[in-house]
N, C-alpha and C positions, 0 to 999 in steps of 0.2 A: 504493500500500500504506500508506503514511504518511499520508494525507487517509483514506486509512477507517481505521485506528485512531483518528484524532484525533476524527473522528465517533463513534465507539463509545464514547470516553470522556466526548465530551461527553452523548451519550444514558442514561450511567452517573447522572451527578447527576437528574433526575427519575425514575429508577428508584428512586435511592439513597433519595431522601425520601419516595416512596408506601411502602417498605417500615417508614421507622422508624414514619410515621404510624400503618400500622397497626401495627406492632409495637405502640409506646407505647399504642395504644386497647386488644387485647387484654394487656396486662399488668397493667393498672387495671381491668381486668376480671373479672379473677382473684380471687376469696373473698379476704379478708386483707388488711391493711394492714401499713406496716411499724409504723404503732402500734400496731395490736393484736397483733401478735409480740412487740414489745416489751412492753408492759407487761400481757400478759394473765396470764401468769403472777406478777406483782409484785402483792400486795397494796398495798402502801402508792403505788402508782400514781393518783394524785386524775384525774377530769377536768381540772380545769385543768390538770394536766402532760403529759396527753395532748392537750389543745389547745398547749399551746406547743410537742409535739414536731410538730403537724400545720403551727403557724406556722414551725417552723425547719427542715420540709421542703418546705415551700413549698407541701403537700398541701391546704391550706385553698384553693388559687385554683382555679378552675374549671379541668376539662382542658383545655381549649384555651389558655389563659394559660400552664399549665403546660408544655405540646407547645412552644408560641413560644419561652419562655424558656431551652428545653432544646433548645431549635432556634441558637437565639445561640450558645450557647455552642459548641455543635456548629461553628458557622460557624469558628470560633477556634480548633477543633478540641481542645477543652475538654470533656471529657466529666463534670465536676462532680466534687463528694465523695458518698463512698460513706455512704448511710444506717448502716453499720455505728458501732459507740461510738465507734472509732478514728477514722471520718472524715476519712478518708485518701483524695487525691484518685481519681479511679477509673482514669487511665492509668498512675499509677504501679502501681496492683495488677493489673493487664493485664498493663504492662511486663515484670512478674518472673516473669510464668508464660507467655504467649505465645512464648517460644523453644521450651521445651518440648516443647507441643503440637506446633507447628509443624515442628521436628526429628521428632517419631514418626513425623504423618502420611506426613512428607517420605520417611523410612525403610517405612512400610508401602504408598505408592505404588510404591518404585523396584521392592519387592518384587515387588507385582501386576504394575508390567510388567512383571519381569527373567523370573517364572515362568509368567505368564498367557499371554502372545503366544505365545514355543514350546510350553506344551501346545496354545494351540487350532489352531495351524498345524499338531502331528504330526497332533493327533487328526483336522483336515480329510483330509490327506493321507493316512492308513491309517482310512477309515471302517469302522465296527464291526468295528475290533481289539480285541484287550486290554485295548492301552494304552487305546482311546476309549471301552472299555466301563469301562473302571476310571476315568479322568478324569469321567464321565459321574456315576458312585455315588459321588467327590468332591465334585459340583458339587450334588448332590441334596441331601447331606450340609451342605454349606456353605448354603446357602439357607433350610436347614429347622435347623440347631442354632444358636440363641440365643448372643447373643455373651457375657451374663454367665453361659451354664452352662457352654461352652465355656470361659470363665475360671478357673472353678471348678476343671475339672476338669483343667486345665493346672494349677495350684495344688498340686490335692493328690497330682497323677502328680508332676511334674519339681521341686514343693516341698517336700511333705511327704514322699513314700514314698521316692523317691529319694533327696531333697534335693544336687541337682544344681546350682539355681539359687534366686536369693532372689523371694521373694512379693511382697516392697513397697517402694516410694522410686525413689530413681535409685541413689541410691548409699548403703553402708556407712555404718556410724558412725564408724571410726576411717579414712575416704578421704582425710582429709588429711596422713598418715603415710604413703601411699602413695606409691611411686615411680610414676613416666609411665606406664609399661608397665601396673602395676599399677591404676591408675587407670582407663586404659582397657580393661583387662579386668574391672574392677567394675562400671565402667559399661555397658559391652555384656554383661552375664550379666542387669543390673538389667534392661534395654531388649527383652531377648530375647522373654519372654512377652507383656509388652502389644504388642510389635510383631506377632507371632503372632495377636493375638487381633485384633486392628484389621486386618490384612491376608488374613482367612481368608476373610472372607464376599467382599470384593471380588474376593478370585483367583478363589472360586468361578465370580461371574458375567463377569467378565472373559475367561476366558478360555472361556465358553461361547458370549459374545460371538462373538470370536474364530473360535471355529469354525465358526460359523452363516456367519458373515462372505467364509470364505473356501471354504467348500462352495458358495457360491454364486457366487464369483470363478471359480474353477477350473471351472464348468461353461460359461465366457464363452467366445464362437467364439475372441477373440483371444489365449488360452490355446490352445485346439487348434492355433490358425497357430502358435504357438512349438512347441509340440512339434511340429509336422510339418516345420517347417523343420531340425529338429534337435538344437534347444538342449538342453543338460543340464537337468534335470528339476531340477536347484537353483538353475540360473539362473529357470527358467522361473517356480518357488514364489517365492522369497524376490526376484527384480528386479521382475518381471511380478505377480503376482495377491498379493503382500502389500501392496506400497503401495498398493493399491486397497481393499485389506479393512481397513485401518489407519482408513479415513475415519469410520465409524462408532464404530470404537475411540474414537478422537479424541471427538467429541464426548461419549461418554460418560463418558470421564476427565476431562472437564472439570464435568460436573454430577456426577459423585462426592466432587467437595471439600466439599461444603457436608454431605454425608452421613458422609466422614470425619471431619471437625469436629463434627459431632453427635455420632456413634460416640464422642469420646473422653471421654464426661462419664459413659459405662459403665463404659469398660476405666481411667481415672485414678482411678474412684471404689472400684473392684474394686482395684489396686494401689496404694491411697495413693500416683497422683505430682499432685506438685505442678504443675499447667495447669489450660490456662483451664474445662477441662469441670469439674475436682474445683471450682472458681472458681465458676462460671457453676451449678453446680448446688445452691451456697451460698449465691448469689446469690437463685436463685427461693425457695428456701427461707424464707429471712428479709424475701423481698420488699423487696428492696434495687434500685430500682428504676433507679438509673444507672449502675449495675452491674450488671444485664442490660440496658440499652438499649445500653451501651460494647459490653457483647461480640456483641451482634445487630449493632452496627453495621461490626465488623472484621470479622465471618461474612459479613454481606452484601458488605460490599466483596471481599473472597475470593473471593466465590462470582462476582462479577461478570468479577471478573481473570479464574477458572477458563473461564468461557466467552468470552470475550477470546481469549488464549490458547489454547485451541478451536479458534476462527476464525482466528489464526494459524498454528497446527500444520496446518489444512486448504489452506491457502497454500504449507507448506513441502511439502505429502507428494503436493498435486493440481497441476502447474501450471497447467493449465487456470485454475484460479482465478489463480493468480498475473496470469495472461494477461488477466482478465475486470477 
């Protein structure tokens, strides 16, 4: 078990670098400079000082000089100063927003699982009931509603009309007069809606997942052997024909990170919180180019742990594998 992960991580680094390559090709790709951002609206901007912002970005060297140089630093794990005025290196501005993000997703994961897996196991086990016809106009729902209108209209139901909960930030302006208690219930009323809005579409499919999964478990001869033997019908769902239906589960929770992390540069940017997506999507904006290459490069590594981890979880839930 420990010589195949140690293989996967090492098959991690040639992956890791095909991806920045092309990343860095298509984002020099892209219409715009960060000098003509900068200085297209500035009349008294001369050529010459857009050539010396092109020398002090290093943007006068051919791409591929630029890819190597950005590749060292990379090696040192150095991901540069950000083309921003401030020029401030690019992990410290990652630094301070990456918990953030990372605490939401981590909050609209436990979500999808806590509520996905029991709906799609009732809904297997009572097919076209109620409940699986109402889960069913859920999931249709979820699929088909846009995650920034679904924002919206969480906004002006539980924001505006109500005003039950706050629209934007983490927290309060006077949070630091707040007692513990208080603190962390400013903080979970702030967290409520974009958790909501990040965790909608995946429950949807998660747990449609789910039940595809296990309509097809429960149809297996060695379900029939268990109930004929006589086991209780909970032993038989939840010992017998879940951990088997969990396997595809598994895999696709693991290539849902890199889609959760995409996700949050809607629902940060719809809630003014401070993370990497409101980040990253300031980033492309101003074409601030190692400051999207930093956060493509902590996305990709995510995404590679997420399937990692994957193949882990299918170790824990198959022995068979464990055995292989």
């Amino acid at each position: 078990m420990w010589g195949y992960i140690l293989k996967r991580l090492l098959l991690m680094l040639p992956m890791l670098l095909g991806i920045t390559l092309v990343s860095f090709i298509v984002i020099h790709l892209a219409p715009g400079t960060p000098v003509e951002v900068q200085t297209t609206l500035n009349p008294k901007a001369s050529l010459e000082a857009q050539q010396r912002l092109k020398e002090l970005y290093g943007l006068d060297k051919p791409l591929h000089v630029q890819y190597w140089d950005w590749l060292k630093r990379l090696a040192v794990l150095d991901f540069g100063l950000s083309f921003s005025p401030d020029r401030r290196p690019v992990w410290d501005k990652i630094k301070e927003r990456i918990g953030v993000t990372l605490s939401l997703n981590f909050l609209s994961l436990l979500i999808i699982l806590l509520v996905a897996i029991p709906i799609g196991v009732l809904a297997a086990v009572k097919p076209h009931s109620w409940f699986d016809r109402g889960t069913t106009l859920l999931v249709f729902l979820g699929f088909a509603m846009p995650t920034f209108w679904l924002a919206l209209l969480l906004i002006m139901f539980f924001g505006v009309y109500l005003d039950w909960l706050p629209i934007s930030g983490l927290t309060s302006l006077n949070f630091r007069q707040f007692t513990f208690w208080q603190k962390v219930q400013d903080l979970a009323a702030h967290v409520t809606l974009p958790v909501l809005v990040a965790s909608f579409g995946g429950l949807a499919g998660m747990s449609r997942y789910m039940r595809g999964n296990m309509l097809e478990v429960v149809r297996q001869d060695y379900i029939t052997t268990a109930r004929a033997k006589g086991l209780p019908e909970r032993a038989v769902i939840f010992k017998h024909a879940l951990r088997n239906a969990l396997l595809p589960v598994i895999t696709i929770l693991g290539l849902s990170v890199p889609g959760l992390i995409g996700g949050s540069v809607i629902f940060e940017s719809i809630f003014a919180i401070p993370g990497m997506g409101q980040l990253f999507f300031g980033a492309v904006m101003a074409r601030d180019y190692p400051l999207v290459m930093g956060e493509l490069v902590i996305g990709a590594v995510l995404t590679l742990l997420g399937n990692l981890l994957a193949d882990m979880g299918y170790a824990l839930v198959d022995p068979r594998i464990r055995a292989g």
